[in-house]
PDB file with SEQRES, HELIX, SHEET and CRYST1 records, atoms N, CA, C and O in Angstrom:
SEQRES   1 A   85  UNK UNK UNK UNK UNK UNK UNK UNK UNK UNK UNK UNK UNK          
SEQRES   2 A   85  UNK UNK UNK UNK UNK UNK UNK UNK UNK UNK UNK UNK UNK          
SEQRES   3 A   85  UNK UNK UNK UNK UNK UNK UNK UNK UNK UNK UNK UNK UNK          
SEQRES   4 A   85  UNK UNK UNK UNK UNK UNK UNK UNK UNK UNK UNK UNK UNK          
SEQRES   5 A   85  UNK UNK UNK UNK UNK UNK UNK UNK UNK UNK UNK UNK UNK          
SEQRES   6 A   85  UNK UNK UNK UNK UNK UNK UNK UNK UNK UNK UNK UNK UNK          
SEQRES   7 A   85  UNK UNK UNK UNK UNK UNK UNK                                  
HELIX    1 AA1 UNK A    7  UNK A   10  1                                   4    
HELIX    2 AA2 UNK A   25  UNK A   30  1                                   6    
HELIX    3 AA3 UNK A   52  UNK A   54  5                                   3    
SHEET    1 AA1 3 UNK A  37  UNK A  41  0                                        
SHEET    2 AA1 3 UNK A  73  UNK A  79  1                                        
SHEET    3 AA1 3 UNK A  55  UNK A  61 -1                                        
CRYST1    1.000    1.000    1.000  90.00  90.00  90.00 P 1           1          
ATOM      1  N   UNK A   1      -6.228  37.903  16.489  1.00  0.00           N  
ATOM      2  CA  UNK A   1      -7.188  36.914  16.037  1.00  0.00           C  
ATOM      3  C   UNK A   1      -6.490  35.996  15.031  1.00  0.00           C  
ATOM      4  O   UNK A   1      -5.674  36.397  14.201  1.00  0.00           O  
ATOM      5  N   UNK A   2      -6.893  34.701  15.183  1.00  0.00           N  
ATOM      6  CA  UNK A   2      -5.381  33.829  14.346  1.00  0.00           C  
ATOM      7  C   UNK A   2      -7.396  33.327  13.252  1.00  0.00           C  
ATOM      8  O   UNK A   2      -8.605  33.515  13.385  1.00  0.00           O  
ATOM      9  N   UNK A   3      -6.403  32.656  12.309  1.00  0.00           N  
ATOM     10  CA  UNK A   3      -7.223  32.023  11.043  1.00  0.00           C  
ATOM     11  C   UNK A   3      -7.658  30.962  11.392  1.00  0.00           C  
ATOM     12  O   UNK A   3      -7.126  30.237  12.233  1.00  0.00           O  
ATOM     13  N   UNK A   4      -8.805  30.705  10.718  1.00  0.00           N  
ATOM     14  CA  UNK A   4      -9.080  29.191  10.993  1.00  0.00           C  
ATOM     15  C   UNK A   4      -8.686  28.226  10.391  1.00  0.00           C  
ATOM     16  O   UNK A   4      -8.724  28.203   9.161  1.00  0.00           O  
ATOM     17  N   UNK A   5      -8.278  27.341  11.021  1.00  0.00           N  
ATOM     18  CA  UNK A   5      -7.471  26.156  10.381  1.00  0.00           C  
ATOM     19  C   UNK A   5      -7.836  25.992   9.024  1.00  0.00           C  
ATOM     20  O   UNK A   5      -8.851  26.532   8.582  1.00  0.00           O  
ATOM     21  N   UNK A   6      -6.763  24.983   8.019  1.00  0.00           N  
ATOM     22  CA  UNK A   6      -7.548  24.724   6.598  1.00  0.00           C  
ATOM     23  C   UNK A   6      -8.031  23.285   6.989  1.00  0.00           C  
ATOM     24  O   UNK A   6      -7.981  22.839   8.135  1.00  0.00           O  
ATOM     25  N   UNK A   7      -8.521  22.593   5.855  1.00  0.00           N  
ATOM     26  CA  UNK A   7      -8.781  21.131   5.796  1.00  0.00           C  
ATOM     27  C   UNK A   7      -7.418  20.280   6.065  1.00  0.00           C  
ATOM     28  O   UNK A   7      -7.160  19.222   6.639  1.00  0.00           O  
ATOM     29  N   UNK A   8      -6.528  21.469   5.221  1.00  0.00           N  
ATOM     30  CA  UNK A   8      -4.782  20.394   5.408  1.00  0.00           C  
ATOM     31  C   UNK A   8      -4.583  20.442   6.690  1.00  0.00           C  
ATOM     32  O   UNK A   8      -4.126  19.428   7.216  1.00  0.00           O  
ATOM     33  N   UNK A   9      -4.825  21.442   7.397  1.00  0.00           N  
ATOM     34  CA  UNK A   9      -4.157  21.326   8.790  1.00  0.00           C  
ATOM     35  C   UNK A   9      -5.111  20.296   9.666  1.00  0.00           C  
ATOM     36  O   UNK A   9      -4.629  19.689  10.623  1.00  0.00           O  
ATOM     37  N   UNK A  10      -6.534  20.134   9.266  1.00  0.00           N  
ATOM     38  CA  UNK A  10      -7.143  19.178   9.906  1.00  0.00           C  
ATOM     39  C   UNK A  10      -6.588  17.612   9.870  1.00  0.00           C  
ATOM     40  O   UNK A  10      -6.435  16.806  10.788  1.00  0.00           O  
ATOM     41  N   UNK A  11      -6.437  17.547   8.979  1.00  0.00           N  
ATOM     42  CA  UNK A  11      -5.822  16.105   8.042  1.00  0.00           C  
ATOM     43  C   UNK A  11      -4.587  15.918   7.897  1.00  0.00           C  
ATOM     44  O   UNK A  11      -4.186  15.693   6.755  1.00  0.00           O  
ATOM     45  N   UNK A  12      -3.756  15.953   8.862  1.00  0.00           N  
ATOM     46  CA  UNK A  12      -2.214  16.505   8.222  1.00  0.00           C  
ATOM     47  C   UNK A  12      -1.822  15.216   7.635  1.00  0.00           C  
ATOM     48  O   UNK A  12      -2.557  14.273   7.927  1.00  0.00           O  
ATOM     49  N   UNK A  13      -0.824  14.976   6.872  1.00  0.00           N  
ATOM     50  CA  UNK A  13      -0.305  13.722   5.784  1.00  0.00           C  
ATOM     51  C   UNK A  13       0.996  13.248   6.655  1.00  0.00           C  
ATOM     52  O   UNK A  13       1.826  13.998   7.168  1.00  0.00           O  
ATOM     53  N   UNK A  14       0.976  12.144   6.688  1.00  0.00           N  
ATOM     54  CA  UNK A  14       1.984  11.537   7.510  1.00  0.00           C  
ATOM     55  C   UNK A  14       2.869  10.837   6.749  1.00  0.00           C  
ATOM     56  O   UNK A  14       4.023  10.753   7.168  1.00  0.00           O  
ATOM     57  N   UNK A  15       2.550  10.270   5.623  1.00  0.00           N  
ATOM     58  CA  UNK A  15       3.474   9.874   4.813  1.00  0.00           C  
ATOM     59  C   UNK A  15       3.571  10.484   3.253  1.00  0.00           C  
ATOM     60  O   UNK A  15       3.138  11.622   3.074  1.00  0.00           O  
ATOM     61  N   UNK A  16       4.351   9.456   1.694  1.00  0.00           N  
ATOM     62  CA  UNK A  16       3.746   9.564   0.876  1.00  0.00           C  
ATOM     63  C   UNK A  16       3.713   7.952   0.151  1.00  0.00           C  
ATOM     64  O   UNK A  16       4.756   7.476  -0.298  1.00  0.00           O  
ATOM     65  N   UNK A  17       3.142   7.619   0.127  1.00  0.00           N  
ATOM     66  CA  UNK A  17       3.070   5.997  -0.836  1.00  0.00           C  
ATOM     67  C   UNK A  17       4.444   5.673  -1.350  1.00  0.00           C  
ATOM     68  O   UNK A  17       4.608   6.682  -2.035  1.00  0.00           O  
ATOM     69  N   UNK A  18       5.426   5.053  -1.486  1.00  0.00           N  
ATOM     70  CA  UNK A  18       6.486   4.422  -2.242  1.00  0.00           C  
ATOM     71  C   UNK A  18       6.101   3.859  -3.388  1.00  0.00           C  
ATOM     72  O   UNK A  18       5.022   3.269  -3.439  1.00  0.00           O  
ATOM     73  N   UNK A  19       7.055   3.972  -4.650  1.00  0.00           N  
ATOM     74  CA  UNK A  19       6.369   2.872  -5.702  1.00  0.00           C  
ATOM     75  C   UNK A  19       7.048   1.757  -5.726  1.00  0.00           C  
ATOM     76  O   UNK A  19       8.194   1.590  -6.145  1.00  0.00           O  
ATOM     77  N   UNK A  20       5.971   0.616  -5.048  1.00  0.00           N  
ATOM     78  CA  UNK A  20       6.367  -0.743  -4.898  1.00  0.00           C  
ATOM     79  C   UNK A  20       6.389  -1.861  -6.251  1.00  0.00           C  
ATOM     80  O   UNK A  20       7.019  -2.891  -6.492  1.00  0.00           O  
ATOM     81  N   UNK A  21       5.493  -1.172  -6.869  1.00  0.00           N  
ATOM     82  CA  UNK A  21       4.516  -1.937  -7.861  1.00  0.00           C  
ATOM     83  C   UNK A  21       5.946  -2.767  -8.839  1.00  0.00           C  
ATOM     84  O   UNK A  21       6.986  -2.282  -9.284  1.00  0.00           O  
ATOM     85  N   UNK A  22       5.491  -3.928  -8.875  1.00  0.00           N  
ATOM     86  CA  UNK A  22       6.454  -5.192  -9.337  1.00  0.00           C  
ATOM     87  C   UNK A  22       7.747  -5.738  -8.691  1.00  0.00           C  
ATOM     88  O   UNK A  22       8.600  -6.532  -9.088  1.00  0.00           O  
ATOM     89  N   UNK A  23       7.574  -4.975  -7.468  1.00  0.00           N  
ATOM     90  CA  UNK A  23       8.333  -5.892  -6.396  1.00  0.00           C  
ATOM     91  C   UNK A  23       7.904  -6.559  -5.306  1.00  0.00           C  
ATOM     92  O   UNK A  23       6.817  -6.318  -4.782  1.00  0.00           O  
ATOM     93  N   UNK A  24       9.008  -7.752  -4.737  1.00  0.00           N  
ATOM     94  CA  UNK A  24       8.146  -8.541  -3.645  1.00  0.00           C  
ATOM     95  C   UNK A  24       7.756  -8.050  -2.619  1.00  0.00           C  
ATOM     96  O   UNK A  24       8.480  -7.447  -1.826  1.00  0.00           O  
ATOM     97  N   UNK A  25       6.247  -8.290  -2.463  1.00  0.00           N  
ATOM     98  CA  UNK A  25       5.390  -7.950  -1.343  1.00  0.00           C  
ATOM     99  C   UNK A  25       5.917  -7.717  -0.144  1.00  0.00           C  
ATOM    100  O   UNK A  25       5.825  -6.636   0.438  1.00  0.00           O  
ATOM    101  N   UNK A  26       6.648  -8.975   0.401  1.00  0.00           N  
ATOM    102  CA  UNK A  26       7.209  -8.662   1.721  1.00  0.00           C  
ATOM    103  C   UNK A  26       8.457  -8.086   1.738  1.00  0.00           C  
ATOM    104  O   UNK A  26       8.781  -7.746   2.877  1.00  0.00           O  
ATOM    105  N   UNK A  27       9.337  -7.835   0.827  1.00  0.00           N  
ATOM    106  CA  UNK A  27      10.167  -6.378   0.637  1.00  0.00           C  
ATOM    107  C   UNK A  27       9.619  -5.161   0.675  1.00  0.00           C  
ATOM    108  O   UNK A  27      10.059  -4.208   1.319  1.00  0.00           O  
ATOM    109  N   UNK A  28       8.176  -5.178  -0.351  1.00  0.00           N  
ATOM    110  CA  UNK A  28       7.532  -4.096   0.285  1.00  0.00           C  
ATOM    111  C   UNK A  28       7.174  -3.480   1.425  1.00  0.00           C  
ATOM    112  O   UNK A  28       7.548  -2.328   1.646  1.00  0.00           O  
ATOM    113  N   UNK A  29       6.403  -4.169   2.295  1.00  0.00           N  
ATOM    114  CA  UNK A  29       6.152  -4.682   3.323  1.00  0.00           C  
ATOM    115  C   UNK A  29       7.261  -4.139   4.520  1.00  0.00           C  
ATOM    116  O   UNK A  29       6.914  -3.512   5.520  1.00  0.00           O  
ATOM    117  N   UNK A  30       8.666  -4.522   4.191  1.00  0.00           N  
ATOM    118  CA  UNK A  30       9.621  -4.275   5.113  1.00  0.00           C  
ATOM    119  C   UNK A  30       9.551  -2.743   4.962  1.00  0.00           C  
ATOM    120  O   UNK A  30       9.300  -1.970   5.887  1.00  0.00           O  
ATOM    121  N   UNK A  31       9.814  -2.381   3.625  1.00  0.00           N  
ATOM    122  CA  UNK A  31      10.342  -1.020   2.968  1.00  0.00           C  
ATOM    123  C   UNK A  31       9.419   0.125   3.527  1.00  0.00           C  
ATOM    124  O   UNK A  31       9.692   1.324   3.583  1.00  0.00           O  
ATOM    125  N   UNK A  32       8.143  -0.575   3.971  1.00  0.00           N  
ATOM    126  CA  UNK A  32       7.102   0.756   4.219  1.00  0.00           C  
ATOM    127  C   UNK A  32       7.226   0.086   6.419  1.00  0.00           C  
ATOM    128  O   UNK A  32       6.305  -0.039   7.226  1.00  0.00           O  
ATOM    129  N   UNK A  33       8.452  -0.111   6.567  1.00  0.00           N  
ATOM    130  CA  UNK A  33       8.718  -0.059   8.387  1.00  0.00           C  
ATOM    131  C   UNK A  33       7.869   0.975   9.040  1.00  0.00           C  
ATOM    132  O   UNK A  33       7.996   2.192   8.902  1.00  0.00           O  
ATOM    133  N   UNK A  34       6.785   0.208   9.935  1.00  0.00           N  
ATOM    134  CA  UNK A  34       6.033   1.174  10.484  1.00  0.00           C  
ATOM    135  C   UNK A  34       4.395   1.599  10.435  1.00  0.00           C  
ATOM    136  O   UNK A  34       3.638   2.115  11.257  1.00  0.00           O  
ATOM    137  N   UNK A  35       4.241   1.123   9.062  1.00  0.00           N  
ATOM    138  CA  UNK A  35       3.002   1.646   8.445  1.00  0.00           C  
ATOM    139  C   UNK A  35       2.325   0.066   8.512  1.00  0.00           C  
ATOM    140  O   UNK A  35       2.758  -1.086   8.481  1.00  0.00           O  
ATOM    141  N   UNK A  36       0.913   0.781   8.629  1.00  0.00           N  
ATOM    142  CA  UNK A  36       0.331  -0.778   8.748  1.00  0.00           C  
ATOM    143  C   UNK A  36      -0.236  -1.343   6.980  1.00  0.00           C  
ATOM    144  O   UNK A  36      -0.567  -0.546   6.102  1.00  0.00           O  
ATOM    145  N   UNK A  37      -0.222  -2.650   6.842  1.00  0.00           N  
ATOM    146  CA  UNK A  37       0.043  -2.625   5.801  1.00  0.00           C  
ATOM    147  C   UNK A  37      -1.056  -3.784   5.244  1.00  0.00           C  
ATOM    148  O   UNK A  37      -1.052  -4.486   6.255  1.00  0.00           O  
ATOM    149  N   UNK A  38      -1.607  -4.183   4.704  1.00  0.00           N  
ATOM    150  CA  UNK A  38      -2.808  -5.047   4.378  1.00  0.00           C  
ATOM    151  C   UNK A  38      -2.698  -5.692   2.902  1.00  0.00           C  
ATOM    152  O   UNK A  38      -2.746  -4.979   1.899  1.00  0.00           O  
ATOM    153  N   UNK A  39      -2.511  -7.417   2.829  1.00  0.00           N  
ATOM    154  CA  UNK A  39      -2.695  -7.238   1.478  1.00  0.00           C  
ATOM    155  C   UNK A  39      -3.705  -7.839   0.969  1.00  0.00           C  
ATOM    156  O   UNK A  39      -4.396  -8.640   1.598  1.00  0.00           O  
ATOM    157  N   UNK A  40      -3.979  -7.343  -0.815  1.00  0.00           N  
ATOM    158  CA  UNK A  40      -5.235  -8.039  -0.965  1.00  0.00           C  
ATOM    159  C   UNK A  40      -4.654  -8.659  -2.425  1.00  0.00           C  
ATOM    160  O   UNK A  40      -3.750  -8.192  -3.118  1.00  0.00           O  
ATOM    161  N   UNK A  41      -5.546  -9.980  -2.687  1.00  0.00           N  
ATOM    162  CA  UNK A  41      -5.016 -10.733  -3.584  1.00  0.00           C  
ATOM    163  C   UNK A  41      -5.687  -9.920  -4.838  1.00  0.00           C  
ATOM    164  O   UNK A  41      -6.889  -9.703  -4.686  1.00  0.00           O  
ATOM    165  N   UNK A  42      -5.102  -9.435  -6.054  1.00  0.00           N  
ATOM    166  CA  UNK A  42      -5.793  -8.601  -7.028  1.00  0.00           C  
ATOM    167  C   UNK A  42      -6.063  -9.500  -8.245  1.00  0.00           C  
ATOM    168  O   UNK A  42      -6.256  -9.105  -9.395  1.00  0.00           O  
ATOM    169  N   UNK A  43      -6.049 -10.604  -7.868  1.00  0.00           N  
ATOM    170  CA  UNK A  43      -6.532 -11.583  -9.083  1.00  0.00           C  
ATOM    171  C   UNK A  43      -8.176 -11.735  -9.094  1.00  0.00           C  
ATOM    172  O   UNK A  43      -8.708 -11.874 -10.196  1.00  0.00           O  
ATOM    173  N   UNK A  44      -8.961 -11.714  -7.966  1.00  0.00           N  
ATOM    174  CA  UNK A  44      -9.932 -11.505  -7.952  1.00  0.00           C  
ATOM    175  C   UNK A  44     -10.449 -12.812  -7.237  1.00  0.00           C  
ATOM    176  O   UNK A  44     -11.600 -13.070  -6.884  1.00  0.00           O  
ATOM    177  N   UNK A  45      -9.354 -13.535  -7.120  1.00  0.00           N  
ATOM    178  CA  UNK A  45      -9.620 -15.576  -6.323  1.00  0.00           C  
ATOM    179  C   UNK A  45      -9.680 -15.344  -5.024  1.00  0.00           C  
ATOM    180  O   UNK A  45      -9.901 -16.346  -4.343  1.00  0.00           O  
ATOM    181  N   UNK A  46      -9.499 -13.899  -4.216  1.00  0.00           N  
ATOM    182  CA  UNK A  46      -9.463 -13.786  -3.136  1.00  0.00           C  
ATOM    183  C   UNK A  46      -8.823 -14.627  -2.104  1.00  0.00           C  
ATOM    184  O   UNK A  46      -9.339 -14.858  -1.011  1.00  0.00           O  
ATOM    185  N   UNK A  47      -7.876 -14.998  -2.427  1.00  0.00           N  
ATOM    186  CA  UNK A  47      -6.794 -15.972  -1.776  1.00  0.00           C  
ATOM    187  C   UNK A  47      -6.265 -15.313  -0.534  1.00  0.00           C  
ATOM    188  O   UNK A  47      -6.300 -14.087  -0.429  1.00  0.00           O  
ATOM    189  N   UNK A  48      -5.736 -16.148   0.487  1.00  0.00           N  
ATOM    190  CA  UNK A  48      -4.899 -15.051   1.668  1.00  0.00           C  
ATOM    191  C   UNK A  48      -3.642 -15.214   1.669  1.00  0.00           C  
ATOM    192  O   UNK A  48      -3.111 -16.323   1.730  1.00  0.00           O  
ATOM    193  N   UNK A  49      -3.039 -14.140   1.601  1.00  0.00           N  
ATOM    194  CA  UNK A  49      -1.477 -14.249   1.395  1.00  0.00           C  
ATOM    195  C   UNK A  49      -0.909 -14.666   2.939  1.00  0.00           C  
ATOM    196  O   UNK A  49      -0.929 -13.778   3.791  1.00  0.00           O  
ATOM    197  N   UNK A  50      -0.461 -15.857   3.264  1.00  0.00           N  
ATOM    198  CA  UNK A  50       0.499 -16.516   4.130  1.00  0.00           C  
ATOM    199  C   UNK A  50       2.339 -16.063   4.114  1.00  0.00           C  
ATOM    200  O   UNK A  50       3.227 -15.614   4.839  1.00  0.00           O  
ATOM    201  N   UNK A  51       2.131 -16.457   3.030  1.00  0.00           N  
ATOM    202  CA  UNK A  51       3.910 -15.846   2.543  1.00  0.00           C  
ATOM    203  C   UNK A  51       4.152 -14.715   1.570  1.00  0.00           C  
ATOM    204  O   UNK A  51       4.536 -14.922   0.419  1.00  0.00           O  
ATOM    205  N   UNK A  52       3.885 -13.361   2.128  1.00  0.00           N  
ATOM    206  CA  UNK A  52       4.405 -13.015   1.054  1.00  0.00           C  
ATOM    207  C   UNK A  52       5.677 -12.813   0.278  1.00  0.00           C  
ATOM    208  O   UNK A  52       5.584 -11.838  -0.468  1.00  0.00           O  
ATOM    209  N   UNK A  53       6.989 -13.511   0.212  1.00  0.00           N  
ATOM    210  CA  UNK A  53       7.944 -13.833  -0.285  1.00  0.00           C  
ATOM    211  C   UNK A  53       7.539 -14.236  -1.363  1.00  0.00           C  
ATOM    212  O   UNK A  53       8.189 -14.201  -2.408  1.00  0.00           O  
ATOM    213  N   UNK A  54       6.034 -14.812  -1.184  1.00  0.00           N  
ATOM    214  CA  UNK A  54       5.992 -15.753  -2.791  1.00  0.00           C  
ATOM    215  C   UNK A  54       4.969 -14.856  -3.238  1.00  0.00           C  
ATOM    216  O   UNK A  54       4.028 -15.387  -3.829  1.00  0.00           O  
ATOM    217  N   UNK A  55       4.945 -13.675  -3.095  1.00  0.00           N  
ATOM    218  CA  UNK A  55       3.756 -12.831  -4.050  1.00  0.00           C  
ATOM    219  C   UNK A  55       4.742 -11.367  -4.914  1.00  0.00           C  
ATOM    220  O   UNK A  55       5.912 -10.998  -4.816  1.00  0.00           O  
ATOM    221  N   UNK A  56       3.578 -10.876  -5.716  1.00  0.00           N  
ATOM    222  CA  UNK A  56       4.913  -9.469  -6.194  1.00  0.00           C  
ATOM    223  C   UNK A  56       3.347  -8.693  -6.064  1.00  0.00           C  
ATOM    224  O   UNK A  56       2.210  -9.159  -5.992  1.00  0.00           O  
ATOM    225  N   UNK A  57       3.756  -7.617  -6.071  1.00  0.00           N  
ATOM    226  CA  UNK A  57       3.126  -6.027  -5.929  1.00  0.00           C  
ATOM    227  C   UNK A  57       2.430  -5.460  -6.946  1.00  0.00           C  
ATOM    228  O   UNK A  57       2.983  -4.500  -7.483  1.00  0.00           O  
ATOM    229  N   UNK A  58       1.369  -5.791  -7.357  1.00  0.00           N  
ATOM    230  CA  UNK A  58       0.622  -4.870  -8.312  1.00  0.00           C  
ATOM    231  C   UNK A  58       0.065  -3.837  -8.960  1.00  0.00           C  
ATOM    232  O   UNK A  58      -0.308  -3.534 -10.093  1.00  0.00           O  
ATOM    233  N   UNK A  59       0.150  -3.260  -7.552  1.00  0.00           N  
ATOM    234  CA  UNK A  59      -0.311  -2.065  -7.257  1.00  0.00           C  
ATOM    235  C   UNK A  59      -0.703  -1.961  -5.597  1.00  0.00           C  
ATOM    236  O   UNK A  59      -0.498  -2.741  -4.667  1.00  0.00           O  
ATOM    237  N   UNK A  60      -1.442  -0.474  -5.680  1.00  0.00           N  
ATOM    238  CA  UNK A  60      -1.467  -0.193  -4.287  1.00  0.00           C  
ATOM    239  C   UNK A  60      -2.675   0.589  -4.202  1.00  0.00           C  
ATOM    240  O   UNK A  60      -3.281   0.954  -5.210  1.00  0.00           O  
ATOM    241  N   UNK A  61      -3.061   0.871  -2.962  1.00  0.00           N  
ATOM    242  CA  UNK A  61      -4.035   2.104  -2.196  1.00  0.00           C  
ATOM    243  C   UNK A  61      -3.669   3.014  -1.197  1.00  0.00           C  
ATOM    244  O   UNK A  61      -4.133   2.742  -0.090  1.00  0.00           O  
ATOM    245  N   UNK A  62      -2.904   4.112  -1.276  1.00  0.00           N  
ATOM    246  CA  UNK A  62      -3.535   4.739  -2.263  1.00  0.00           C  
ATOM    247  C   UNK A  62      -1.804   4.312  -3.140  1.00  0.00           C  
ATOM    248  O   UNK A  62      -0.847   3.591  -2.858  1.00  0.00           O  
ATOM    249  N   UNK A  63      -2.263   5.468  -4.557  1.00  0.00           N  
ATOM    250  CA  UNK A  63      -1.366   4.476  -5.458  1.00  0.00           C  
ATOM    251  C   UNK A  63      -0.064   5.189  -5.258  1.00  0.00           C  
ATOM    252  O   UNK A  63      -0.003   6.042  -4.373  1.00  0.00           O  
ATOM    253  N   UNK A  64       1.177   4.869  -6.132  1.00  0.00           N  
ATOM    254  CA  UNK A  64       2.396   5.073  -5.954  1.00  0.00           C  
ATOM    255  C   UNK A  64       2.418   6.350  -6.087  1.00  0.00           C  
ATOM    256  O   UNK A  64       1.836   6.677  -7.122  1.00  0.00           O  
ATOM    257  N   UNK A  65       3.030   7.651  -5.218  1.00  0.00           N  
ATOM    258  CA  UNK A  65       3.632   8.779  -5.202  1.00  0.00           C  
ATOM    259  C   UNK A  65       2.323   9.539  -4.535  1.00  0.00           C  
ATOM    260  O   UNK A  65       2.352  10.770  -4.562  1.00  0.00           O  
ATOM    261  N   UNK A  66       0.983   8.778  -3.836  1.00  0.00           N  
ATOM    262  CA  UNK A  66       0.204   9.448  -3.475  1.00  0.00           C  
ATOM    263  C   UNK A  66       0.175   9.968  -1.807  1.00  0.00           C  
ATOM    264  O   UNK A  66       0.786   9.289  -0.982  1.00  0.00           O  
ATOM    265  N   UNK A  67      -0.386  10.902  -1.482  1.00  0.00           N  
ATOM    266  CA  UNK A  67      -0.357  11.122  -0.042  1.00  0.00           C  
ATOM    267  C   UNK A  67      -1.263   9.844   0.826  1.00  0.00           C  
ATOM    268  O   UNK A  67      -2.417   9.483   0.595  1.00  0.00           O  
ATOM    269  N   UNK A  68      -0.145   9.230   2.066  1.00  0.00           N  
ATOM    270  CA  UNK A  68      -1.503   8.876   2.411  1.00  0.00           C  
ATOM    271  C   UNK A  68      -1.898   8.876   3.774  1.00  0.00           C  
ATOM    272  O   UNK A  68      -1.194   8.949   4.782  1.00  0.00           O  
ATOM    273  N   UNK A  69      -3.400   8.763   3.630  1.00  0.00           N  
ATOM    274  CA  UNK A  69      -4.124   9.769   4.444  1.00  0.00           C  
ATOM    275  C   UNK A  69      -5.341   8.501   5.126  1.00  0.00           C  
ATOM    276  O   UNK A  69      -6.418   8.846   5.613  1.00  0.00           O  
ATOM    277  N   UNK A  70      -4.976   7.328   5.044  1.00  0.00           N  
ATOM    278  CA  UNK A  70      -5.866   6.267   6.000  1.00  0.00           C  
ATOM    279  C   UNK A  70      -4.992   5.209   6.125  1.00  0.00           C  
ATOM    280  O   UNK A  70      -4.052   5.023   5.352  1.00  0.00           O  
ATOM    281  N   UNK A  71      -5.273   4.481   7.102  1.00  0.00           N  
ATOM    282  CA  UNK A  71      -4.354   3.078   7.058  1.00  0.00           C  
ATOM    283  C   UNK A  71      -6.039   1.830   7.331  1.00  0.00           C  
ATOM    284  O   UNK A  71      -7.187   1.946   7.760  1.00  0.00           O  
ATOM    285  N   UNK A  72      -5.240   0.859   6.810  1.00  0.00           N  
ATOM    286  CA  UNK A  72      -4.246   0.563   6.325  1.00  0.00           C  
ATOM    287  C   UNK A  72      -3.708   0.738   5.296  1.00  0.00           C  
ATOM    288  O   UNK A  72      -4.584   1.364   4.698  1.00  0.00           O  
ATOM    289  N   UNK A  73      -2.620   0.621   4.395  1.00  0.00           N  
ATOM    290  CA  UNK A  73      -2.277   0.971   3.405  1.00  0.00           C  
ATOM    291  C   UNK A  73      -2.293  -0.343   2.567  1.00  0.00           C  
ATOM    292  O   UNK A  73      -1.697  -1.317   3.027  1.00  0.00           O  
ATOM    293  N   UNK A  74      -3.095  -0.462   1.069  1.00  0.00           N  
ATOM    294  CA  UNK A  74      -3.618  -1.719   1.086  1.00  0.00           C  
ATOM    295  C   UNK A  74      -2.350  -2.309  -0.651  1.00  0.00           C  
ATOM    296  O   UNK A  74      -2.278  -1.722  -1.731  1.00  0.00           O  
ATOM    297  N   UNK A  75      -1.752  -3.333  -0.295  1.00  0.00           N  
ATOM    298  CA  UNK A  75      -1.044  -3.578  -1.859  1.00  0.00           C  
ATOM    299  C   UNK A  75      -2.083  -4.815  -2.659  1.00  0.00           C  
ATOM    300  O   UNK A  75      -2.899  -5.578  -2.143  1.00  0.00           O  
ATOM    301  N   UNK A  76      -1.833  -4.714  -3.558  1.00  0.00           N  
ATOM    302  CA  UNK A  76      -3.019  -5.146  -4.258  1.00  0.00           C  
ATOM    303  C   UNK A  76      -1.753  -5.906  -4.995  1.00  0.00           C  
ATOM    304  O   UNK A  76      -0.935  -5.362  -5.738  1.00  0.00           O  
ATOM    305  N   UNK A  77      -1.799  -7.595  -4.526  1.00  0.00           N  
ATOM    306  CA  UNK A  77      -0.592  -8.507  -5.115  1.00  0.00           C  
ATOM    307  C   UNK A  77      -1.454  -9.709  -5.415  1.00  0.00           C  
ATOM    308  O   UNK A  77      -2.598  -9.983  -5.052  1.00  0.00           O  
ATOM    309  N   UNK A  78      -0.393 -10.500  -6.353  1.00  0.00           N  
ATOM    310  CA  UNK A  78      -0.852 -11.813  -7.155  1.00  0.00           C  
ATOM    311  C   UNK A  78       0.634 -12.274  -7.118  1.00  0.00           C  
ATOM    312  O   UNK A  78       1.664 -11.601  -7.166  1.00  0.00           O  
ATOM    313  N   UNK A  79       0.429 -13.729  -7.012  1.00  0.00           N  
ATOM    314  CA  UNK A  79       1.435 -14.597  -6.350  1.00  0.00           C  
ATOM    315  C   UNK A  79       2.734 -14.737  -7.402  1.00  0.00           C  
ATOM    316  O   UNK A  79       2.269 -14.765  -8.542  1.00  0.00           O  
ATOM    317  N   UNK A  80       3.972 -14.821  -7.424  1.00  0.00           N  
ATOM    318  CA  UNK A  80       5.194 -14.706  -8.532  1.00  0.00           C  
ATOM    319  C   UNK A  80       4.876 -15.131  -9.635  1.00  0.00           C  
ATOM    320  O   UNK A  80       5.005 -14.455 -10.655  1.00  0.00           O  
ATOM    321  N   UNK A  81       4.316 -16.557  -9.611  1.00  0.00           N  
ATOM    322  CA  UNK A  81       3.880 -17.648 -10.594  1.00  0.00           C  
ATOM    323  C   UNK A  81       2.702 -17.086 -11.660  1.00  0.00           C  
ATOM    324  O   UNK A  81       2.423 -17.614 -12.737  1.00  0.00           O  
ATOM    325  N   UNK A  82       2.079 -15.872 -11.084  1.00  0.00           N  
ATOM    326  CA  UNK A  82       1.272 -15.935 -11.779  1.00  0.00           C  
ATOM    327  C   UNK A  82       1.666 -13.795 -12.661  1.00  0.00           C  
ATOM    328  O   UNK A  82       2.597 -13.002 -12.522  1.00  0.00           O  
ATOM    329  N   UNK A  83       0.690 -13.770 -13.252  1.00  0.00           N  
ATOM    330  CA  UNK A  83       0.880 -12.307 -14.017  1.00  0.00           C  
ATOM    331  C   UNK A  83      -0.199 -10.964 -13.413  1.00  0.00           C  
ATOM    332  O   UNK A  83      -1.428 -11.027 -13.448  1.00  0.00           O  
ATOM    333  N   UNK A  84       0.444 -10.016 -12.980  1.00  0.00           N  
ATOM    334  CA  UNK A  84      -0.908  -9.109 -12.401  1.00  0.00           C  
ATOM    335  C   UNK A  84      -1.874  -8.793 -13.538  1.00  0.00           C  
ATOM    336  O   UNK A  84      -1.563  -8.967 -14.717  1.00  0.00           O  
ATOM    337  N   UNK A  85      -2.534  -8.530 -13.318  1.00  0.00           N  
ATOM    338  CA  UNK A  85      -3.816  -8.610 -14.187  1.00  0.00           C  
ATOM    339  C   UNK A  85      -3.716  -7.415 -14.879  1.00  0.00           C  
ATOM    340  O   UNK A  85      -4.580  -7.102 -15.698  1.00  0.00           O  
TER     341      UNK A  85                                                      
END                                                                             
């Protein structure tokens, strides 16, 4: 008679988050090859990022060194010119 699965084995973790946070987006972007990747403007102007060459990394979802366990995987950036919040 074998055990019943845990929750981990239901859910298994496929990656773990990188810490991107204050580098460029689309370096990020490259760096996470594979993973789908979504960004959102964290200034709150809700802008759409076209280039991200011209944005930096603020943070993330889930955050740096975390398991993660949905996609997309979301970076939460504001454009070079300006300061993350």
């Amino acid at each position: 008679m074998s055990a019943p699965p845990s929750d981990t084995a239901a859910r298994p973790v496929t990656a773990v988050m990188p810490d991107v946070t204050g580098g460029n987006a689309l370096r990020a972007q490259e760096q996470m090859d594979g993973t789908q990747v979504r960004f959102e403007d964290v200034t709150g102007k809700d802008r759409e990022v076209v280039d991200p060459q011209a944005w930096r990394v603020c943070g993330s979802r889930p955050g740096a060194n975390q398991q993660i366990t949905s996609y997309p995987v979301v970076l939460l950036v504001a454009p070079t010119t300006e300061s993350c919040p």
